[in-house]
C-alpha positions as CSV (number, residue, x, y, z in Angstrom):
1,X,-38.4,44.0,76.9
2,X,-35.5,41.7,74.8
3,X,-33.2,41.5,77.4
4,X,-32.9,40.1,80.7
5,X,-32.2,42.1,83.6
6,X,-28.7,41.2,84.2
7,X,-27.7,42.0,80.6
8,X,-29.7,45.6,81.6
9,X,-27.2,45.6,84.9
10,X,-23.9,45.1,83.0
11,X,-24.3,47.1,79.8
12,X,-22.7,50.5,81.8
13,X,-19.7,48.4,82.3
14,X,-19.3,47.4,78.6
15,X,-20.1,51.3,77.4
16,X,-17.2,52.1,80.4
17,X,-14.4,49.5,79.2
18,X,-14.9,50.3,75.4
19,X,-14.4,46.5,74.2
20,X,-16.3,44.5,72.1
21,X,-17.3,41.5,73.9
22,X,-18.6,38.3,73.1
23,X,-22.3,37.5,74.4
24,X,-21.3,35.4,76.7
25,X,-19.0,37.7,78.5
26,X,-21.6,40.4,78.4
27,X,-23.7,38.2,80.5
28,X,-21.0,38.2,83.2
29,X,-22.5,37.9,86.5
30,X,-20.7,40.2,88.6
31,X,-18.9,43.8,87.6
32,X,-15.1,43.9,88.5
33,X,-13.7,46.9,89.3
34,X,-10.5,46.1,86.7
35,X,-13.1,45.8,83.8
36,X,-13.4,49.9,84.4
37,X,-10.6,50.6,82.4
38,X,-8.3,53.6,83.0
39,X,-10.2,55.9,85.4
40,X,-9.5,57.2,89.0
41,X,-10.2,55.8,92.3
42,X,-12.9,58.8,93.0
43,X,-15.1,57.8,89.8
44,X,-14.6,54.2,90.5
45,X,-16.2,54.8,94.2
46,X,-18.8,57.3,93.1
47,X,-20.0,54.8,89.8
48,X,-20.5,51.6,91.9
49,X,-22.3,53.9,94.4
50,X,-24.8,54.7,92.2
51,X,-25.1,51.5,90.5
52,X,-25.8,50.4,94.2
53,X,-28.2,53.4,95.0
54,X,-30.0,52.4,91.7
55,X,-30.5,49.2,92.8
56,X,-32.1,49.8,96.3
57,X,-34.3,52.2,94.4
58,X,-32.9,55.2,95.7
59,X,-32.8,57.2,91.9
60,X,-32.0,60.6,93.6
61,X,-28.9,59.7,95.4
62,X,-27.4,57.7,92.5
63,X,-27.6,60.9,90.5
64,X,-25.5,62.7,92.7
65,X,-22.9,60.0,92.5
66,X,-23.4,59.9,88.6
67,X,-22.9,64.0,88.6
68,X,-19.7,63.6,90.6
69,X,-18.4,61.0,87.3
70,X,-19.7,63.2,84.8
71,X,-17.6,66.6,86.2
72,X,-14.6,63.9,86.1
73,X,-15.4,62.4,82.5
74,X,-17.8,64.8,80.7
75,X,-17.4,62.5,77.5
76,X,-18.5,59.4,79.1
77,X,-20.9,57.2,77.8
78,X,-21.8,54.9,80.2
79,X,-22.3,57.8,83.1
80,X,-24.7,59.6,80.6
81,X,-26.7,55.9,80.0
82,X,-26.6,55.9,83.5
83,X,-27.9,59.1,84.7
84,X,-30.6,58.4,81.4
85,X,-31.4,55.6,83.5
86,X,-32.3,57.0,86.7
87,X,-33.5,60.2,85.3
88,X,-36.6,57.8,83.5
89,X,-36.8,56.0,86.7
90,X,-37.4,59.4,88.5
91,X,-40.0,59.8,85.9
92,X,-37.6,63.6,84.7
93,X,-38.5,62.4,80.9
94,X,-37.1,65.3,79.6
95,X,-33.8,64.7,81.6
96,X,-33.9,61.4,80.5
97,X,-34.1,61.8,77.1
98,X,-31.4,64.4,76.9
99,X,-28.6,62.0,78.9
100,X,-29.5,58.8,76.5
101,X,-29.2,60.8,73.3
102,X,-26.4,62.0,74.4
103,X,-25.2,58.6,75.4
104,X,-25.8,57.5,72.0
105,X,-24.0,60.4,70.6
106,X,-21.6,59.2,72.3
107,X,-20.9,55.4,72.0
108,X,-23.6,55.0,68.7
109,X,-27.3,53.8,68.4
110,X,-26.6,50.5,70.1
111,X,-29.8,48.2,70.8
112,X,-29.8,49.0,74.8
113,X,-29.5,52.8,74.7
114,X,-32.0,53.2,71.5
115,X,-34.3,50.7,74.0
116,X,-33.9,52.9,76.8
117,X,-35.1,56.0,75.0
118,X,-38.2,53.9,73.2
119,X,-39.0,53.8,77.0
120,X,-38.2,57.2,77.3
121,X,-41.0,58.4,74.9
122,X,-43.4,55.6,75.3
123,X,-43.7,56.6,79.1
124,X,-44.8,59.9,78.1
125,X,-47.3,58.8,75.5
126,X,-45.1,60.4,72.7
127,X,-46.0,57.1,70.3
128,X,-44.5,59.3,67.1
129,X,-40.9,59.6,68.6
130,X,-41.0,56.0,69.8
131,X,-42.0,54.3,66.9
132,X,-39.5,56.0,65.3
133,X,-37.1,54.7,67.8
134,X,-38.7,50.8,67.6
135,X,-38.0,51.1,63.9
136,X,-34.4,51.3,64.7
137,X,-34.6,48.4,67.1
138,X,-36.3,46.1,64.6
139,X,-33.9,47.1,61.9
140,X,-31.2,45.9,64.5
141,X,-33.1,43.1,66.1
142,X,-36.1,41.5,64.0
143,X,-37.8,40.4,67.4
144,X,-38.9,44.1,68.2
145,X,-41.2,43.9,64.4
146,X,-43.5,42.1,67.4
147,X,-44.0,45.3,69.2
148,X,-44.7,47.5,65.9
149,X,-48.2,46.4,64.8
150,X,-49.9,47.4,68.3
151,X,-47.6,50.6,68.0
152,X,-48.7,51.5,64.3
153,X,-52.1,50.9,65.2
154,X,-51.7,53.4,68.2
155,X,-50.6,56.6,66.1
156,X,-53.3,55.4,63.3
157,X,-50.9,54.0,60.6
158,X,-53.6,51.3,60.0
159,X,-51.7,50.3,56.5
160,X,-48.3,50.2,57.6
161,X,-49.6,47.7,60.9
162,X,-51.3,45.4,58.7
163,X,-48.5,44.9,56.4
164,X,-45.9,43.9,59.7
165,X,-48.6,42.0,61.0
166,X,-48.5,40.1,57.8
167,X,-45.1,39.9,57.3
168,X,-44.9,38.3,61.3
169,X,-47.4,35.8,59.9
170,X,-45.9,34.2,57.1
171,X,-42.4,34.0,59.6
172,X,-44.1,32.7,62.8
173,X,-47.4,32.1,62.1
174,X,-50.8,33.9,63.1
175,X,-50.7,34.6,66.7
176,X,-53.8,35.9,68.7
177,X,-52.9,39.2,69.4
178,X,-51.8,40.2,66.0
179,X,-55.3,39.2,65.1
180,X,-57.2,40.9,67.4
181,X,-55.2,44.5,66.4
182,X,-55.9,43.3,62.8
183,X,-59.6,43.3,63.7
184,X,-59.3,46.4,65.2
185,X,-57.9,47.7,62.2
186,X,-60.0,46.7,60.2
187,X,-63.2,48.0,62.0
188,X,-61.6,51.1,62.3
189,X,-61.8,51.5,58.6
190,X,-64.9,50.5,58.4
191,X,-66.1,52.8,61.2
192,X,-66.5,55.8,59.1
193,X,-68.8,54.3,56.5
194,X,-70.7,52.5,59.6
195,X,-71.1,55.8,61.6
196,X,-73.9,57.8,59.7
197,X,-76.0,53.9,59.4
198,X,-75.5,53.9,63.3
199,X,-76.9,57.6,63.7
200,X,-79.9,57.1,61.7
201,X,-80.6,54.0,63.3
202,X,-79.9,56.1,67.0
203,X,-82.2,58.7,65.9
204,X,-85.2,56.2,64.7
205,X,-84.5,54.2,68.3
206,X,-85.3,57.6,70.5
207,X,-87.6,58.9,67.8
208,X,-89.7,55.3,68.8
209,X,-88.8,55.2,72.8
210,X,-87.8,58.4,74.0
211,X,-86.6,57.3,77.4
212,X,-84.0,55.0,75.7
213,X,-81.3,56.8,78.0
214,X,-78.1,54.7,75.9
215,X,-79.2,55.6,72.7
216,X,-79.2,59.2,73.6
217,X,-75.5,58.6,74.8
218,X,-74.4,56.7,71.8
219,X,-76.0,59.2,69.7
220,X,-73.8,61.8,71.1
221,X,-71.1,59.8,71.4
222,X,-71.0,59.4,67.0
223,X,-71.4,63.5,66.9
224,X,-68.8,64.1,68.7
225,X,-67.2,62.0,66.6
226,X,-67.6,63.7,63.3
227,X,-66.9,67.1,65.5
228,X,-70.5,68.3,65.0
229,X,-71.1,70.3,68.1
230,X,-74.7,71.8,67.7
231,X,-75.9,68.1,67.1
232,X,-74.1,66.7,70.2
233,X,-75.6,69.9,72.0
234,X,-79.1,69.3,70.4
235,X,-79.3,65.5,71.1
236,X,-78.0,66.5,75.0
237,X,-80.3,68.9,75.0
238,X,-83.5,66.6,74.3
239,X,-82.1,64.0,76.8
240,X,-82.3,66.3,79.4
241,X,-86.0,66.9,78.4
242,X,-86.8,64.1,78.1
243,X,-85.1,62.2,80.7
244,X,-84.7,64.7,83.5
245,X,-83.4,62.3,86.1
246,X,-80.4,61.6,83.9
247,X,-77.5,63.7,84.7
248,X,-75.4,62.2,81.3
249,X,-76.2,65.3,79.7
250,X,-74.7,67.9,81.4
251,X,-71.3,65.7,81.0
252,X,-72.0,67.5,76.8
253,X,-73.6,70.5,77.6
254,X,-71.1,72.1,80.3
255,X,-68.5,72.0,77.9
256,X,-70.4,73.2,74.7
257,X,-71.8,76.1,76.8
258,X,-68.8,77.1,78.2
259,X,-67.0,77.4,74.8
260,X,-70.1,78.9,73.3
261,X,-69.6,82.0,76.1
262,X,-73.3,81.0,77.9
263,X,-71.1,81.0,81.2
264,X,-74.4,80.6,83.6
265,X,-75.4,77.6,81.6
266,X,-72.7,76.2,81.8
267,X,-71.7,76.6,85.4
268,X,-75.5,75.0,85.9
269,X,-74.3,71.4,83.9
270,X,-71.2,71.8,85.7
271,X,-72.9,72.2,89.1
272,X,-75.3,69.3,88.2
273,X,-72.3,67.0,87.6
274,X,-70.3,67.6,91.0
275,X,-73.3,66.9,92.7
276,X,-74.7,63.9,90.7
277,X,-73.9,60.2,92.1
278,X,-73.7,59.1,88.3
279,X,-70.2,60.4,88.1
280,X,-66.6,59.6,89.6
281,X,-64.0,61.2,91.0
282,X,-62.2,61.2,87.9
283,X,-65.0,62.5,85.7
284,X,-65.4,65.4,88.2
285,X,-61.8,66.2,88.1
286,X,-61.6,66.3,84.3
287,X,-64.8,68.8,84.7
288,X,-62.9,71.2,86.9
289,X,-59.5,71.2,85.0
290,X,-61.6,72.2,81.9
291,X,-63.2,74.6,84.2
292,X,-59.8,75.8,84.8
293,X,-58.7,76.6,81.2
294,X,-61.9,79.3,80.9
295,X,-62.1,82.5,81.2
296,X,-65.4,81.6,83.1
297,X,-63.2,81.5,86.4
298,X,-63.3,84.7,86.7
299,X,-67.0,84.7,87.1
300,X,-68.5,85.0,91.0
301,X,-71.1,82.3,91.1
302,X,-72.2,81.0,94.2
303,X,-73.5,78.3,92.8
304,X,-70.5,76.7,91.5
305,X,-68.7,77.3,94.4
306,X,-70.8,75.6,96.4
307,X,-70.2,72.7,94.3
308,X,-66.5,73.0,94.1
309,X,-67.0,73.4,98.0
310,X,-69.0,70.3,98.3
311,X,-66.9,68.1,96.0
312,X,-63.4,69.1,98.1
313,X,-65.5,67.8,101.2
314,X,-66.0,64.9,99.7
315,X,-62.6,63.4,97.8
316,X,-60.0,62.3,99.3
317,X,-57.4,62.1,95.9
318,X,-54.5,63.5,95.0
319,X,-55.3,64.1,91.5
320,X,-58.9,65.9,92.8
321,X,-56.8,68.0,95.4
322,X,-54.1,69.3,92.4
323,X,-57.4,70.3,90.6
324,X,-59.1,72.2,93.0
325,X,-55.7,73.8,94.1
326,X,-55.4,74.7,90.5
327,X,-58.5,76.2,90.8
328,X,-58.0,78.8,93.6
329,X,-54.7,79.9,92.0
330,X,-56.2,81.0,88.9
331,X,-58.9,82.8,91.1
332,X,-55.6,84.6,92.8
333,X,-56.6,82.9,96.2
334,X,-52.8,81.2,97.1
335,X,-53.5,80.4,100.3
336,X,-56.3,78.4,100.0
337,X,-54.4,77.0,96.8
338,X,-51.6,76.1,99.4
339,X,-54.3,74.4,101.6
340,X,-55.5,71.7,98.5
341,X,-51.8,70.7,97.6
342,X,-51.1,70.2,101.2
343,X,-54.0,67.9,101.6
344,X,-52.8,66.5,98.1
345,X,-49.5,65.9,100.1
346,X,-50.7,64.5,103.0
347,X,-52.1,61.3,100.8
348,X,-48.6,61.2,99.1
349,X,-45.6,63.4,100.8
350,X,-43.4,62.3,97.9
351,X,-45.2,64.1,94.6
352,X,-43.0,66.3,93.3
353,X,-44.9,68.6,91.7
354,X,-47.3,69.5,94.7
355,X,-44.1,70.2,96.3
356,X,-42.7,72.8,93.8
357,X,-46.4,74.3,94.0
358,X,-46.2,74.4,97.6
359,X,-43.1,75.7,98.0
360,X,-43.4,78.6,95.5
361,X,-46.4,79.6,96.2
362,X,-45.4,80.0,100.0
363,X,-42.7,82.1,98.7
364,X,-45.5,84.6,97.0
365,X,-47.4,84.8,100.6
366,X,-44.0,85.8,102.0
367,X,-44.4,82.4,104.5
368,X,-40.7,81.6,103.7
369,X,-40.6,79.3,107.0
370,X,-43.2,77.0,105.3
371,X,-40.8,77.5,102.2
372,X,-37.8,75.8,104.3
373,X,-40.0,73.6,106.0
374,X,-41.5,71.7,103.0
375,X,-38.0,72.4,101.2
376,X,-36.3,70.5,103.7
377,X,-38.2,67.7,103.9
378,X,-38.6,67.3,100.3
379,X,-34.4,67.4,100.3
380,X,-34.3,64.0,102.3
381,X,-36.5,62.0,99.2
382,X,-35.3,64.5,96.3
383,X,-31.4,65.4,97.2
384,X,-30.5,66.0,93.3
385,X,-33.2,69.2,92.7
386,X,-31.3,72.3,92.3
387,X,-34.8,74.3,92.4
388,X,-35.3,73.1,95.2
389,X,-32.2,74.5,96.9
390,X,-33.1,77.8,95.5
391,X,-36.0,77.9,96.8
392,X,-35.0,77.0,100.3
393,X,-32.0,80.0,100.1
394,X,-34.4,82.5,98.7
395,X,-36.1,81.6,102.0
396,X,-33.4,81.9,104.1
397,X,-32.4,85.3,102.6
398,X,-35.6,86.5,103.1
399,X,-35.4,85.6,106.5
400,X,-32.6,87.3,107.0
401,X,-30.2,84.4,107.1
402,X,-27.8,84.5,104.8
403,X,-24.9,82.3,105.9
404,X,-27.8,79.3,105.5
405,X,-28.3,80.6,102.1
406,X,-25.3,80.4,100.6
407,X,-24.8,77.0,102.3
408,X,-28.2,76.0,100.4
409,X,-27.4,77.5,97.2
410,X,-23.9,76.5,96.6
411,X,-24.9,72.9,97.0
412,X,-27.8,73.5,94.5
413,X,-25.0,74.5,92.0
414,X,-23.3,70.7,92.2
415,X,-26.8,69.3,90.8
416,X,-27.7,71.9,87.7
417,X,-28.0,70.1,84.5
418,X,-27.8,72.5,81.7
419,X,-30.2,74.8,83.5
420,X,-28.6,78.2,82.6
421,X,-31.6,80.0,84.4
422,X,-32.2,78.2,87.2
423,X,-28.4,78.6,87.6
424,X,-28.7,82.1,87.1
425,X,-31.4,82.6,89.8
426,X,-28.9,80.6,91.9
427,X,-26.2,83.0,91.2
428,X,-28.5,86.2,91.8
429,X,-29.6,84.9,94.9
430,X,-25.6,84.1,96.4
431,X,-25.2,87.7,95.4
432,X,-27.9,88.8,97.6
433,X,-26.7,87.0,100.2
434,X,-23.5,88.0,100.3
435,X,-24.8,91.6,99.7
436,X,-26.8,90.9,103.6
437,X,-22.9,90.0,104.8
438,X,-21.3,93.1,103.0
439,X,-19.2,91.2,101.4
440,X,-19.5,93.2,98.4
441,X,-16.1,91.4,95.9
442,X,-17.8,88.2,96.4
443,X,-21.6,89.7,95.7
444,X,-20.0,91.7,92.3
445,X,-18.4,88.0,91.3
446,X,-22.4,86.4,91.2
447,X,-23.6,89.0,89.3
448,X,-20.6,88.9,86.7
449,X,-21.4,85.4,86.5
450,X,-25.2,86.5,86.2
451,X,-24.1,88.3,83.4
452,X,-22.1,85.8,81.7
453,X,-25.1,83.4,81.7
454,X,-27.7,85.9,80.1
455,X,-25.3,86.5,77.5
456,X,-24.7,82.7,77.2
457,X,-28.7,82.4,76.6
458,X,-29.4,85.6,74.3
């Protein structure tokens, strides 16, 4: 944002040696291993390693090196900023939110960690937290006050935006941006006085042409609005009599009838929208997830299914392959689930989540080889996900196999994070495993470890 990338590069190595430096030395060009301070061989090695895995891009791997600095210095700030670090770059927000705080628990809100976590929350749209966080900055550094009014205006503190954008005014003069939020602003305010002009002039426009198809939209549009559902389903309602070619009603009604229980209506819209050409891929999708979060899944409709059916014959998106995934698991059909987030997977092998989906779901079917197939490969792009490893020994013990198990799930263990029950599905799985060998001291030790963790969490 405020700082140049080399200043971003070098900051670890400033929270490491614990001196204040002047700017200029903090803008150093290279990190020497002496500047490290007091700290072994083994963290020295492992730190620069993932400094250089970070740099090639290769987030997962410089976790593991971080996680073999943070077993030898627990209380270090700069690993924690680190791991922050590649955790946001990862996109693990919540991962990455927990290591920065922690960070600056640990070495104080300084301007690069508080930055880091203002990336932290803005990456996952939580504006509250992050103007929170920019407040900090601009109390710290007066050139982040820049980044407030646009921010302000985004969580609808109209007031406290204009007064910054002022105050940026009078010290740099008016700059085109901060104008054009101000205007924004401003006809925000004015929108609510506006609206109920705009709808009567809407209603005397379709009253005098009733095949004006936008005013019927923008009619809709300023109901929904004012959260006036039985006008937005009236006016939808009249469009589609009145302009039966137009499919921009159905985008309303499936909705409204759906929430309103009239399940066959609303399967109709629904239907009409998958179908229509007036309508993307995106549109579609956000029609099917809403589908998804109804009871009206549970209905047998031929209809619709031959829409869903039609629309999976013709995307070819990740995002529209999740969905219709999504859509067979709630109707309890996994392995056609399976089938959508593999096609989902075949556009991009490297999306974590249609992994886990695969992978667990597999697991439920009792295919545990397509378990350790798509756990393995997932392993050579994501080596730092303890679930992961689970889920590839539960495989393996369900196979039968349990010396491959324990190999799995004891290397899961190196990469937990504060994951008390993922670590103790670890632990009950080594004691199955070792159960299979009849090795029945070590198989008592996981499960008095098992115990140890429930009581940790109760």
């Amino acid at each position: 944002m405020f700082k140049s990338l080399k200043y971003l590069f070098i900051i670890a190595i400033f929270l490491l040696s614990n001196i204040v430096m002047a700017q200029q030395e903090v803008f150093s060009d290279e990190v020497n291993v002496d500047d490290l301070g007091d700290v072994s061989d083994s963290f020295k090695d492992n730190f620069f390693n993932a400094l250089s895995a970070k740099a090639i891009g290769n987030h997962d791997k410089a976790i593991a090196f971080l996680q073999v600095c943070e077993e030898i210095q627990p209380e270090n700030g700069a690993v924690q900023y680190e791991l922050g670090k590649n955790y946001l770059m990862s996109d693990a927000f919540a991962k990455a939110e927990q290591k920065i705080n922690r960070a600056i628990e640990l070495a104080g809100e300084n301007e690069w960690l508080l930055e880091t976590l203002y990336d932290v929350y803005d990456k996952q749209k939580e504006y509250e937290k992050a103007v929170v966080v920019l407040e900090k900055l601009a109390d710290i550094n007066e050139n982040y006050e820049e980044l407030l009014p646009y921010q302000y205006f985004r969580i609808g503190k109209n007031q406290e935006s204009l007064a910054i954008i002022e105050k940026l005014d009078k010290r740099l003069g008016e700059d085109q941006r901060r104008t054009a939020i101000k205007r924004q602003i401003e006809a925000r305010l004015d929108a609510n006085e506006a609206r109920d002009g705009n709808i009567v002039e809407l209603e005397a426009a379709i009253k005098a042409n009733p095949k004006d198809e936008r005013s019927y939209i923008n009619l809709i549009y300023l109901y929904s609005k004012k959260n006036n559902t039985e006008k937005v389903q009236e006016i939808a309602e009249l469009l589609d009599k009145n302009l039966p070619d137009s499919d921009k009603a159905q985008l309303a009604l499936y909705k409204i009838y759906l929430e309103n229980g009239r399940t066959r209506k609303g399967i109709k819209s629904m239907r009409k929208v998958f179908e229509s050409a007036q309508f993307d891929t995106e549109t579609k999708i956000n029609v099917l997830n809403d589908f998804i979060q109804t009871d009206a899944t549970e209905v047998e409709d031929d209809e619709i299914q031959d829409a869903i059916d039609s629309f999976a014959d013709e995307v070819e998106d990740v995002k529209a392959f999740n969905a219709l995934g999504d859509y067979y698991l709630k109707k309890k059909d996994a392995a056609r689930a399976i089938s959508f987030y593999e096609k989902g997977l075949e556009i991009n092998d490297k999306d974590y989540e249609l992994i886990k989906k695969v992978a667990l779901l597999s697991i439920d079917i009792k295919d545990y080889k397509k378990t350790i197939e798509i756990t393995e490969k997932a392993l050579d792009v994501f080596p730092a996900q303890a679930l992961l490893y689970l889920l590839n020994g539960v495989a393996h013990n369900n196979l039968n196999e349990p010396d491959k198990a324990i190999d799995q799930l004891e290397t899961g263990l190196s990469f937990l994070l504060d994951e008390p029950k993922l670590e103790s599905d670890i632990y009950q799985q080594l004691a199955l495993s070792y159960d299979k060998k009849g090795d029945t001291t070590k198989a008592a030790k996981m499960r008095s470890k098992v115990k140890t963790l429930s009581n940790k969490t109760q």
